[in-house]
N, CA, C and O atoms as CSV, one atom per row, in Angstrom:
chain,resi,resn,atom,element,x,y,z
A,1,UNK,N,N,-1.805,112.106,229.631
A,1,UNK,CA,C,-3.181,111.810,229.977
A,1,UNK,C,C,-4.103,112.698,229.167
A,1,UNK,O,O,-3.913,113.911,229.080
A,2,UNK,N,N,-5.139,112.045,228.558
A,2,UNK,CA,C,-6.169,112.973,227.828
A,2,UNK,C,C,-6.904,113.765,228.889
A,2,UNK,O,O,-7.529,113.241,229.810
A,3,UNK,N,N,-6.811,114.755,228.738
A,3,UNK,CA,C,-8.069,116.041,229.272
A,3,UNK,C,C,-9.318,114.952,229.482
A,3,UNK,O,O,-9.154,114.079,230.335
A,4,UNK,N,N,-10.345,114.982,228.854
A,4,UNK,CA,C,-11.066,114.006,228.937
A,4,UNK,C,C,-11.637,113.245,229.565
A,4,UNK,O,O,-12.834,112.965,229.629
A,5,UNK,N,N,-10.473,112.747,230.234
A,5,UNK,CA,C,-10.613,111.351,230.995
A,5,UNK,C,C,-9.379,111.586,232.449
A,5,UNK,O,O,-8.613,110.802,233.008
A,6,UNK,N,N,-9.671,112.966,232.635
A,6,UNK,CA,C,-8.507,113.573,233.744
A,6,UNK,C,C,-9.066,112.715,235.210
A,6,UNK,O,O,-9.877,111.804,235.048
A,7,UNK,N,N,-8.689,112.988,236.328
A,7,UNK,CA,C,-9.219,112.800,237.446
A,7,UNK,C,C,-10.223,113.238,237.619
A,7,UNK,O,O,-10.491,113.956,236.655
A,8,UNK,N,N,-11.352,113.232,238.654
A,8,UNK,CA,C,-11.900,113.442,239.211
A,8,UNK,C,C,-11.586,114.645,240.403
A,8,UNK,O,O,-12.295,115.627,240.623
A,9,UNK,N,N,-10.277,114.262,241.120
A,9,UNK,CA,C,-9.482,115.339,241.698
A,9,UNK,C,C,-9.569,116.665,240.928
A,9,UNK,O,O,-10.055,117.693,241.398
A,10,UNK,N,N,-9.066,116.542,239.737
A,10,UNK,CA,C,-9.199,118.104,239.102
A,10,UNK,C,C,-10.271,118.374,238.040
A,10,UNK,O,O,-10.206,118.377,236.810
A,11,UNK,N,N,-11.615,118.676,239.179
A,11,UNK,CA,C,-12.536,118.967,238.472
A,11,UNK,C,C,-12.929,119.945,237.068
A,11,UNK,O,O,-13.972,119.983,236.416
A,12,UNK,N,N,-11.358,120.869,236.870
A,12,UNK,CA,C,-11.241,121.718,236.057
A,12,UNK,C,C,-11.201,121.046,234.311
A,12,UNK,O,O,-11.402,121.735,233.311
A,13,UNK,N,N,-10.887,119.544,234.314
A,13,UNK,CA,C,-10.432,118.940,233.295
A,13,UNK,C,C,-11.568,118.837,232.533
A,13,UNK,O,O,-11.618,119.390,231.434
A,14,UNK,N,N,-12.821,117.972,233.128
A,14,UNK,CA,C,-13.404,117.580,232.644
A,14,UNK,C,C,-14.765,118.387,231.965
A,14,UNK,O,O,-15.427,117.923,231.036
A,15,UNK,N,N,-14.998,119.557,232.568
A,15,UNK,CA,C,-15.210,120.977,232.561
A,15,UNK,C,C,-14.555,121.576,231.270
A,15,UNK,O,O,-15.308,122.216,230.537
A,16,UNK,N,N,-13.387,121.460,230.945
A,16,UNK,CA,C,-13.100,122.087,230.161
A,16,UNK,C,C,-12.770,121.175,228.876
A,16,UNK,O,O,-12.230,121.822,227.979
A,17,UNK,N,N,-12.971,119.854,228.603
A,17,UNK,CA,C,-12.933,119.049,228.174
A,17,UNK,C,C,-14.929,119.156,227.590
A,17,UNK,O,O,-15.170,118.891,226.412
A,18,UNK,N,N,-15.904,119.476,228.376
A,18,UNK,CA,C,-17.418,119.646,228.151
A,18,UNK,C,C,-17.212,120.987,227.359
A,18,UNK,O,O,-18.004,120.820,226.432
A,19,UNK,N,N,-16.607,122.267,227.148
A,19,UNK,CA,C,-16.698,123.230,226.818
A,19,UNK,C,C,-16.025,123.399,225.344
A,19,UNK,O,O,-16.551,123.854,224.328
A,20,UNK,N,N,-14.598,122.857,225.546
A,20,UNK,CA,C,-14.427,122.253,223.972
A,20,UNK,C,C,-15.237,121.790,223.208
A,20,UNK,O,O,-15.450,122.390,222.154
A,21,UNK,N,N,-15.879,120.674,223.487
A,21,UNK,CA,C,-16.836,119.663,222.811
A,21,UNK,C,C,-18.321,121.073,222.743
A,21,UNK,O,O,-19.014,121.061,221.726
A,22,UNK,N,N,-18.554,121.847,223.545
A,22,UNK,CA,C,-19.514,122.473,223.361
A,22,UNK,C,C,-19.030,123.627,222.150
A,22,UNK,O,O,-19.551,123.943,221.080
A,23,UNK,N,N,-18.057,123.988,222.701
A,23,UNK,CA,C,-17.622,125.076,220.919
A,23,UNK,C,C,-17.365,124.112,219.498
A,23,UNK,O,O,-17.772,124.466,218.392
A,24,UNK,N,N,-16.975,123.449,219.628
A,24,UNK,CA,C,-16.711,122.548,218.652
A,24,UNK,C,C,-18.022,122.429,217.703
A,24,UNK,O,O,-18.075,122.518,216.477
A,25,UNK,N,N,-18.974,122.221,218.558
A,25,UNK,CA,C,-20.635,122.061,218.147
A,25,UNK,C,C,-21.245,123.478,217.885
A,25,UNK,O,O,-22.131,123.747,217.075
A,26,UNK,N,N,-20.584,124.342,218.745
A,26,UNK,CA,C,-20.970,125.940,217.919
A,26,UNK,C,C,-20.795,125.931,216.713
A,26,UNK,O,O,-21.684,125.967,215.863
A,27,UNK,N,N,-19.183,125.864,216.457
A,27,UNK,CA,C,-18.723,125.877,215.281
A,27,UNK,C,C,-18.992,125.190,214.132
A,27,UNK,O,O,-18.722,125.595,213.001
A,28,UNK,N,N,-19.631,123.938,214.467
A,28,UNK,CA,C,-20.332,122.889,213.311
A,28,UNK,C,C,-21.569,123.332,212.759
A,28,UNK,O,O,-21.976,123.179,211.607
A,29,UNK,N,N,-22.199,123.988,213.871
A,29,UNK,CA,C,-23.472,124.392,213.388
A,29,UNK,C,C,-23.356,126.016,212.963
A,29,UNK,O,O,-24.403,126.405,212.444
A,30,UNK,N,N,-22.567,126.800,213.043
A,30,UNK,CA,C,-22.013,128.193,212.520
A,30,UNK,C,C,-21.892,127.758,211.610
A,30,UNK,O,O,-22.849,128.081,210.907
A,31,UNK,N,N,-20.684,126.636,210.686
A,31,UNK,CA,C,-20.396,125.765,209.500
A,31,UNK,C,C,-21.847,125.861,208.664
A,31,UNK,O,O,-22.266,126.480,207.686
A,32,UNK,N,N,-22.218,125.163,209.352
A,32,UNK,CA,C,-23.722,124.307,208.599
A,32,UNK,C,C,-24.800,125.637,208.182
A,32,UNK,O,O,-25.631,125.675,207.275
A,33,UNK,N,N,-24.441,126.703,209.214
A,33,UNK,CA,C,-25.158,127.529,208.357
A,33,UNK,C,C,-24.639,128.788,207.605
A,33,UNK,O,O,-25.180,129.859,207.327
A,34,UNK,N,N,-23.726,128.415,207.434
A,34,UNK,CA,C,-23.079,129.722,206.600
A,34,UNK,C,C,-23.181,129.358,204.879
A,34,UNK,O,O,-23.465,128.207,204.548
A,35,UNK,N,N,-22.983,130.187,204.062
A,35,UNK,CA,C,-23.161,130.022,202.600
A,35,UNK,C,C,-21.723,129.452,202.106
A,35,UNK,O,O,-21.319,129.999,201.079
A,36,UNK,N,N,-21.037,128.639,202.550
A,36,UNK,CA,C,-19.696,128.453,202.381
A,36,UNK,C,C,-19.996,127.219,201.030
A,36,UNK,O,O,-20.766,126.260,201.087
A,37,UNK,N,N,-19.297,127.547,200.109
A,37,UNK,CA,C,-19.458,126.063,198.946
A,37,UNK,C,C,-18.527,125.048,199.714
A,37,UNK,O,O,-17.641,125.234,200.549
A,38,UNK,N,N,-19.096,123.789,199.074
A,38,UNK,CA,C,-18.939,122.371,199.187
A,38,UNK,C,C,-17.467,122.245,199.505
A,38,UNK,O,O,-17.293,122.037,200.706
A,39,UNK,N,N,-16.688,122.288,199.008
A,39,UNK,CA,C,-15.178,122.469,198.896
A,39,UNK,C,C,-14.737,123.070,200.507
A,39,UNK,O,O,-14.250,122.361,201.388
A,40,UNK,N,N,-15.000,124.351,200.615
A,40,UNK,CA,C,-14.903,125.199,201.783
A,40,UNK,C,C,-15.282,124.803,202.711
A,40,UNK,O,O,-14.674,125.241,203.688
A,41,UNK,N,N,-16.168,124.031,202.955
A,41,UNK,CA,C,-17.514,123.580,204.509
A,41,UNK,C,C,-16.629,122.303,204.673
A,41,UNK,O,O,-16.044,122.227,205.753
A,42,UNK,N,N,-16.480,121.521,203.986
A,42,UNK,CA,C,-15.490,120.600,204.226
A,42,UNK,C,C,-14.624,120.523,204.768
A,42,UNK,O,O,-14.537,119.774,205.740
A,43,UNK,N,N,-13.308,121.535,204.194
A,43,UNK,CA,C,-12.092,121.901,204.449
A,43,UNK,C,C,-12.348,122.235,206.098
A,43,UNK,O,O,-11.553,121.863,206.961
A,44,UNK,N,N,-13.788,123.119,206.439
A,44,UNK,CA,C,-13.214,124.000,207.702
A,44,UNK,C,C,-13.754,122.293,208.414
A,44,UNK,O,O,-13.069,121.546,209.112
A,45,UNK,N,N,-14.870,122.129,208.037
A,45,UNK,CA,C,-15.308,120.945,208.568
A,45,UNK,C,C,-14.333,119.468,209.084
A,45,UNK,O,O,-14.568,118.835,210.113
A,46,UNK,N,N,-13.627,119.261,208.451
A,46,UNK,CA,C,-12.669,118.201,208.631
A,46,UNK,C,C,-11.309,118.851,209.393
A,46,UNK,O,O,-10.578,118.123,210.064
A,47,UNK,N,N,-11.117,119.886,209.272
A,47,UNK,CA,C,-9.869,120.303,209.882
A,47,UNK,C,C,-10.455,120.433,211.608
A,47,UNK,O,O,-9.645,120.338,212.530
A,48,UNK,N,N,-11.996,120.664,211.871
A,48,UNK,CA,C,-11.949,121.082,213.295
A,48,UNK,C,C,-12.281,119.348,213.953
A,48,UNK,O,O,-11.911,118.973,215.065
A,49,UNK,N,N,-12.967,118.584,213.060
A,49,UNK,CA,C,-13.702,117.836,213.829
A,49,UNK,C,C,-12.146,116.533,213.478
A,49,UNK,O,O,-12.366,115.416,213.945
A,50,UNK,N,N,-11.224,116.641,212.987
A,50,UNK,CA,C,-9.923,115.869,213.065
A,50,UNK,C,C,-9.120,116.156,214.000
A,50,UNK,O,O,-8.316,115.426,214.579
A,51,UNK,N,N,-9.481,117.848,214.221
A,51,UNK,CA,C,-8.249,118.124,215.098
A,51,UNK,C,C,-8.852,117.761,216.694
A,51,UNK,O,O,-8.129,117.534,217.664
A,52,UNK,N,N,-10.344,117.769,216.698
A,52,UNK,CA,C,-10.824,117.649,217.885
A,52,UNK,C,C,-10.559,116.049,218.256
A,52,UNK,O,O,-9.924,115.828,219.288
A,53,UNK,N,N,-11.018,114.921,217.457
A,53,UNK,CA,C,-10.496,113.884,218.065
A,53,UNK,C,C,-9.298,113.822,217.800
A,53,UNK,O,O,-9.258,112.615,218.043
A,54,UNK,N,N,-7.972,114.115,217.431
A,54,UNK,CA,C,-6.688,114.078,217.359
A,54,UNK,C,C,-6.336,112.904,216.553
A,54,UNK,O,O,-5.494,112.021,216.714
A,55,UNK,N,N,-7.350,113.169,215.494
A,55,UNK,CA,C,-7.186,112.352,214.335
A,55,UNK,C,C,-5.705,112.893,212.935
A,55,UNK,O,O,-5.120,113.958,212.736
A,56,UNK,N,N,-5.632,111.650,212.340
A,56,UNK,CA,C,-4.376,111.916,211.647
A,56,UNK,C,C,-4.837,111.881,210.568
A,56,UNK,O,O,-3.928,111.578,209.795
A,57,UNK,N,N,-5.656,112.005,210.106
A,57,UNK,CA,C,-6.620,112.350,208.434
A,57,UNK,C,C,-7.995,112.342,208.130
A,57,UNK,O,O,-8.707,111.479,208.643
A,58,UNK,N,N,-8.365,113.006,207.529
A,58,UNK,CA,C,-10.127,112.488,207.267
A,58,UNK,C,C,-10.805,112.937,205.877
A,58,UNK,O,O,-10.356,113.953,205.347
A,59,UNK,N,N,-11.592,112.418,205.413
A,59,UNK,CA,C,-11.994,112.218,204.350
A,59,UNK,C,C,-13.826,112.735,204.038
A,59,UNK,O,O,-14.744,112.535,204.832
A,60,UNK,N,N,-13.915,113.242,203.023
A,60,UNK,CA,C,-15.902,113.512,203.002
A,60,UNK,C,C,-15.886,112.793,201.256
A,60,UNK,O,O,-15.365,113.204,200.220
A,61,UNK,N,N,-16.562,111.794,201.509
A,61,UNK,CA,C,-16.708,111.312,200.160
A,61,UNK,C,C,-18.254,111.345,199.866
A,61,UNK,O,O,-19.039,111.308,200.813
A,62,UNK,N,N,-18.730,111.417,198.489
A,62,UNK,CA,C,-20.229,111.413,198.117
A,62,UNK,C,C,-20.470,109.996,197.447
A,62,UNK,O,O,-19.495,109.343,197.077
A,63,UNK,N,N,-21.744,109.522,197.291
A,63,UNK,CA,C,-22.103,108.529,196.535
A,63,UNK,C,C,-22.491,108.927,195.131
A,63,UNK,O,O,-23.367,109.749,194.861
A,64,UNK,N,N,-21.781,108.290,194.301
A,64,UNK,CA,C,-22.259,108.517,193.004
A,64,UNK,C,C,-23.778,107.971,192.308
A,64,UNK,O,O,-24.583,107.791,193.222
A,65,UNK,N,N,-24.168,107.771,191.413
A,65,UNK,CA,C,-25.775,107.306,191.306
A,65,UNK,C,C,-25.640,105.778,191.212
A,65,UNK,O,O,-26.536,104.954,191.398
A,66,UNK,N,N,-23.894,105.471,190.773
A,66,UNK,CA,C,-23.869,104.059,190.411
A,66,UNK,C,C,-23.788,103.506,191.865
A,66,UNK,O,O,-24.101,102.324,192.009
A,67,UNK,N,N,-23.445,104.147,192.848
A,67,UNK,CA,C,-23.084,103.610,194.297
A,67,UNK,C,C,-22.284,103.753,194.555
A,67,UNK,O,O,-22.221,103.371,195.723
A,68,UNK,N,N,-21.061,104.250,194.133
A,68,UNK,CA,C,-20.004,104.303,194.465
A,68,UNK,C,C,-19.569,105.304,195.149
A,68,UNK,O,O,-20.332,106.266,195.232
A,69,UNK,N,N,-18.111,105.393,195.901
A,69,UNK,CA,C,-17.796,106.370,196.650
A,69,UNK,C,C,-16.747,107.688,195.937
A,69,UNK,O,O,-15.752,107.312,195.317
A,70,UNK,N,N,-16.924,108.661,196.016
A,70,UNK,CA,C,-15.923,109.787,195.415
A,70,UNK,C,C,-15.357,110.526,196.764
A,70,UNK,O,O,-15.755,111.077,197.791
A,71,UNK,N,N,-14.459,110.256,196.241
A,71,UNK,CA,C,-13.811,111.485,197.261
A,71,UNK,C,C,-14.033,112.696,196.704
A,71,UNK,O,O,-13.796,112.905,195.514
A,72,UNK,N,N,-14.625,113.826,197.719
A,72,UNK,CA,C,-14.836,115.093,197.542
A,72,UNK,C,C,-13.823,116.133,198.276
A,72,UNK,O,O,-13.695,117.291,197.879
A,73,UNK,N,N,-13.101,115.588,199.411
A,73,UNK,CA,C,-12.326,116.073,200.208
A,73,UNK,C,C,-11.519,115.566,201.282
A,73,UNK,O,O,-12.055,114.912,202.177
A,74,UNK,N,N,-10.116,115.834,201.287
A,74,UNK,CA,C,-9.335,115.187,202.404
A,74,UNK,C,C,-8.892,116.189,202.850
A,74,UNK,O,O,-9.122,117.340,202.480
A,75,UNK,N,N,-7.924,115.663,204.049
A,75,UNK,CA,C,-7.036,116.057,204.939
A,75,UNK,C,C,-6.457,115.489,205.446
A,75,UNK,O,O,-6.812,114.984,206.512
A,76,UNK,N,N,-4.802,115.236,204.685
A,76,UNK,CA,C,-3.377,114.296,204.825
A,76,UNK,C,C,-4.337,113.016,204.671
A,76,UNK,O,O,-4.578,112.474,205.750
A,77,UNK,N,N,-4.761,112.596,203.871
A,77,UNK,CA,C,-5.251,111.119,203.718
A,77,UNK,C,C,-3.648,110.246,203.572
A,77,UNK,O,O,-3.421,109.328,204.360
A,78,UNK,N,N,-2.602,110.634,202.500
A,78,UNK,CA,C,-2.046,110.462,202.255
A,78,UNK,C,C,-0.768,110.051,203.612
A,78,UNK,O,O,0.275,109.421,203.436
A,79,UNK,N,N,-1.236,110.593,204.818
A,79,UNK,CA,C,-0.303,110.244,205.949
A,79,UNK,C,C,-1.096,108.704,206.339
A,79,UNK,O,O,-0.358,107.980,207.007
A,80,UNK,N,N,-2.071,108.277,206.119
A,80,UNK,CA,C,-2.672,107.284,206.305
A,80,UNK,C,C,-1.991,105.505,205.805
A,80,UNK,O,O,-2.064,104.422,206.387
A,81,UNK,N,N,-1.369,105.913,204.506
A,81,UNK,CA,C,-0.631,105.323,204.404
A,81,UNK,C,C,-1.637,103.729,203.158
A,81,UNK,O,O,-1.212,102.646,202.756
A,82,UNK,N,N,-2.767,104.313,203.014
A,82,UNK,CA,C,-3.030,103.220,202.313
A,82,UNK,C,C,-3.095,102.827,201.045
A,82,UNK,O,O,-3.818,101.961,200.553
A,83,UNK,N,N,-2.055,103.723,200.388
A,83,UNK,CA,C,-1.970,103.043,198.840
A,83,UNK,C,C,-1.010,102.073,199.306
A,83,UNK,O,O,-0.951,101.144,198.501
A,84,UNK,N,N,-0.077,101.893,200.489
A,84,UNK,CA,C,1.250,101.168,201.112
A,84,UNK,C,C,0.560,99.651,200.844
A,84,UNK,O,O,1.272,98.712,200.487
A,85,UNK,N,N,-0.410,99.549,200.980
A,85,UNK,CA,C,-0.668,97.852,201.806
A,85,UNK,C,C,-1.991,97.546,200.646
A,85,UNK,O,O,-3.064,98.061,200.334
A,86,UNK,N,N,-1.208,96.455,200.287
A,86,UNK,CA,C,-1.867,95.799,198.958
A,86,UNK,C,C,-3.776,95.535,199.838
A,86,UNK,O,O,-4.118,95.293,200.995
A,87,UNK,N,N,-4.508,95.739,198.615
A,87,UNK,CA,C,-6.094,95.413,198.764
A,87,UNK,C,C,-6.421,96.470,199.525
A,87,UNK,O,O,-7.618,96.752,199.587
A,88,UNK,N,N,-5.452,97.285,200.270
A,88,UNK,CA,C,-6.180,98.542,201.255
A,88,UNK,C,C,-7.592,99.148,200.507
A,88,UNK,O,O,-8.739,99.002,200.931
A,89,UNK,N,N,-7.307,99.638,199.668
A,89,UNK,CA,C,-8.546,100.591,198.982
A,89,UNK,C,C,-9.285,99.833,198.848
A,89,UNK,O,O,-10.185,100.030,199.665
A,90,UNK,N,N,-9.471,99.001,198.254
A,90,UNK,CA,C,-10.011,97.416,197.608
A,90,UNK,C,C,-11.310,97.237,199.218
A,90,UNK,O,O,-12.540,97.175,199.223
A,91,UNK,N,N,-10.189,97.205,200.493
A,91,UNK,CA,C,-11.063,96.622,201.774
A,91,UNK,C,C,-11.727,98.380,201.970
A,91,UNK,O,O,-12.950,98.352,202.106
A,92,UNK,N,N,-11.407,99.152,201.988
A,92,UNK,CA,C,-11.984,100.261,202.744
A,92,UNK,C,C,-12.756,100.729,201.838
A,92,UNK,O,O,-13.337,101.722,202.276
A,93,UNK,N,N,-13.102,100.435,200.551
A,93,UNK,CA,C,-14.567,100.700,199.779
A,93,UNK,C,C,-15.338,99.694,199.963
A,93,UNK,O,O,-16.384,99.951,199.366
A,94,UNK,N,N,-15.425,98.406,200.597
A,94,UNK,CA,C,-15.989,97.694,201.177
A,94,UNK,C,C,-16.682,97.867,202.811
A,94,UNK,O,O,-17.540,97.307,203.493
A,95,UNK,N,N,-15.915,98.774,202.907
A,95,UNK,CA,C,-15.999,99.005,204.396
A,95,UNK,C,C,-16.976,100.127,204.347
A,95,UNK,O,O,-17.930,99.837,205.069
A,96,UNK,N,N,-17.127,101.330,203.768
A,96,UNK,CA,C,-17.905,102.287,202.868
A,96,UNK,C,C,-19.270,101.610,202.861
A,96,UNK,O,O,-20.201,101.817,203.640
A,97,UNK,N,N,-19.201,100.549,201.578
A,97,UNK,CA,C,-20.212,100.245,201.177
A,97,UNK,C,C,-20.874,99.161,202.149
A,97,UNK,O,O,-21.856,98.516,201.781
A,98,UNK,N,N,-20.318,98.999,203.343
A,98,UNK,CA,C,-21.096,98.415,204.274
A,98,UNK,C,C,-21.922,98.883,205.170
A,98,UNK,O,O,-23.045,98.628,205.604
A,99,UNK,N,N,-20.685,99.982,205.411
A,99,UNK,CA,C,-21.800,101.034,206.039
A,99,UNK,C,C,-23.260,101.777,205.960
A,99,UNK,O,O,-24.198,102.008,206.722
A,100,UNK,N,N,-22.894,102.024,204.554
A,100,UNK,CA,C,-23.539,102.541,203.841
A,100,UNK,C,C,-25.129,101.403,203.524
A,100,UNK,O,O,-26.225,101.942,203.371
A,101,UNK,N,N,-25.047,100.585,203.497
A,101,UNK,CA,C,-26.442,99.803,203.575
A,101,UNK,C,C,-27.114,99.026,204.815
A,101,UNK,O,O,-28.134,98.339,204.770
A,102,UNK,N,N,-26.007,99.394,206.342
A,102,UNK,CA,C,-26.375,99.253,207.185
A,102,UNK,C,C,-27.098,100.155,208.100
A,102,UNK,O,O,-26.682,101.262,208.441
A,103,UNK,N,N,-28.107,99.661,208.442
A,103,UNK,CA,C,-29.088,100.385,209.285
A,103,UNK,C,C,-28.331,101.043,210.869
A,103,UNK,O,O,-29.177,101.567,211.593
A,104,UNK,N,N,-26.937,101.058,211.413
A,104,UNK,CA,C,-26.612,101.390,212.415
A,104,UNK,C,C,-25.298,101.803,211.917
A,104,UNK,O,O,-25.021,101.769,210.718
A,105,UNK,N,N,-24.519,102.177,212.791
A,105,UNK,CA,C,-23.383,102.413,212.797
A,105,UNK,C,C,-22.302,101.570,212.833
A,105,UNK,O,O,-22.574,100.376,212.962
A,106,UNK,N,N,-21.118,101.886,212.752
A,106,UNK,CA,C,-20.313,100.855,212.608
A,106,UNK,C,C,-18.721,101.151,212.666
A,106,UNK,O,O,-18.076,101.437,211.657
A,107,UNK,N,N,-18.037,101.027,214.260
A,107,UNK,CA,C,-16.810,101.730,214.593
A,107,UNK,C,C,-15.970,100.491,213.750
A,107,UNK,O,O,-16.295,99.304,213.754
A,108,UNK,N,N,-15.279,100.847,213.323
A,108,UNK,CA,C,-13.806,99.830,212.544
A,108,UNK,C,C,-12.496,101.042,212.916
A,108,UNK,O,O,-12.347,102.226,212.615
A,109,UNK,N,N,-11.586,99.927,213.818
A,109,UNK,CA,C,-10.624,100.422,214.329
A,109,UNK,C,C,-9.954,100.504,212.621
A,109,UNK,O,O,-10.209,99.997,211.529
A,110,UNK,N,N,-8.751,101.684,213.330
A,110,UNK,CA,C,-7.694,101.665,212.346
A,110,UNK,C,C,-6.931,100.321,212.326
A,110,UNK,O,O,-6.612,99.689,213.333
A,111,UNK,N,N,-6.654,99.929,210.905
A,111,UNK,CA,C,-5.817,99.134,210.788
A,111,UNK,C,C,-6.573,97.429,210.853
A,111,UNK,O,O,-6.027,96.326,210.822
A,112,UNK,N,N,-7.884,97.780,210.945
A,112,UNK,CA,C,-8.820,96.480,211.405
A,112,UNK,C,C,-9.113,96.130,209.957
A,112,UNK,O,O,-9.332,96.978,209.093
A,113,UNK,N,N,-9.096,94.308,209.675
A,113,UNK,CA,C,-9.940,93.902,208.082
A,113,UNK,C,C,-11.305,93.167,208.951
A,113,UNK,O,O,-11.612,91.985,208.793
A,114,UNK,N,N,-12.023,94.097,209.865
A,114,UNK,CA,C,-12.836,92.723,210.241
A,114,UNK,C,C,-13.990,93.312,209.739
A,114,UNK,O,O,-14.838,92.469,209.449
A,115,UNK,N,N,-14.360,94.602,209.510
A,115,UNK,CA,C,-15.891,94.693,208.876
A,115,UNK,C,C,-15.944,94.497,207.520
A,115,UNK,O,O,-17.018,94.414,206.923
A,116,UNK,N,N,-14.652,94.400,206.871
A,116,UNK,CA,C,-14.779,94.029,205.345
A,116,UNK,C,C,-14.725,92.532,205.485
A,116,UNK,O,O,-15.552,92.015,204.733
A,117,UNK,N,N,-14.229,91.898,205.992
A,117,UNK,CA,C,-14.079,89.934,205.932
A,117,UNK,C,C,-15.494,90.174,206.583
A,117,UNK,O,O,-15.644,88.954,206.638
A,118,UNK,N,N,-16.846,90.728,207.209
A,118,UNK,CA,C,-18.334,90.788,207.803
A,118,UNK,C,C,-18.108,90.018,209.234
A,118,UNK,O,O,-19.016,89.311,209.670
A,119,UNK,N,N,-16.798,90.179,210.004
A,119,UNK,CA,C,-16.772,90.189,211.569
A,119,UNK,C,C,-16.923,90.929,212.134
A,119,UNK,O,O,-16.130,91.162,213.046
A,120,UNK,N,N,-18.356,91.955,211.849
A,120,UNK,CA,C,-18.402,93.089,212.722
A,120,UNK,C,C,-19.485,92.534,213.376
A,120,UNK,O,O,-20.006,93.128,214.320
């Protein structure tokens, strides 16, 4: 059972589940203001906010002037598995560049082709 989403019975969960999420946000904003180069702010950056959702990789990419996406930094992208599955990259720079000119947000499960085919 996720912490998180514990009972109600053990009021201790969810409490301490608010206090995580509150250091977590210390630490982002400690991040954000320290003199750390690009490379470094990343690294600490993606390692806390992956490990906090119990994510299995993550990525900080920049836009280039042509539009395009660069990767500037991972963590185990490579456990992700998508050079494996033909058009992967192909759909998830689509998925990027959708985002990216949409005015809201936009959750796409793992493993989903529906915001690149525009079934979002």
């Amino acid at each position: 059972m996720n912490a998180d989403h514990a009972s109600p019975a053990n009021g201790a969960a969810p409490e301490a589940a608010t206090e995580r999420r509150a250091r977590l946000l210390e630490e982002i904003a400690g991040l954000l203001q320290s003199p750390l180069e690009p490379a470094e702010f990343y690294a600490e950056f993606l390692q806390r906010v992956v490990g906090a959702l119990g994510g299995l990789a993550g990525a900080v990419r920049a836009r280039t002037p042509q539009g395009e996406f660069r990767l500037e930094y991972q963590v185990n992208l490579d456990e992700v598995g998508l050079d494996e599955i033909p058009e992967a990259r192909a759909g998830h720079a689509e998925i990027l560049k959708r985002v990216a000119r949409g005015d809201r947000p936009l959750w796409v499960p793992p493993h989903s082709s529906a915001a690149a085919e525009g079934r979002t």
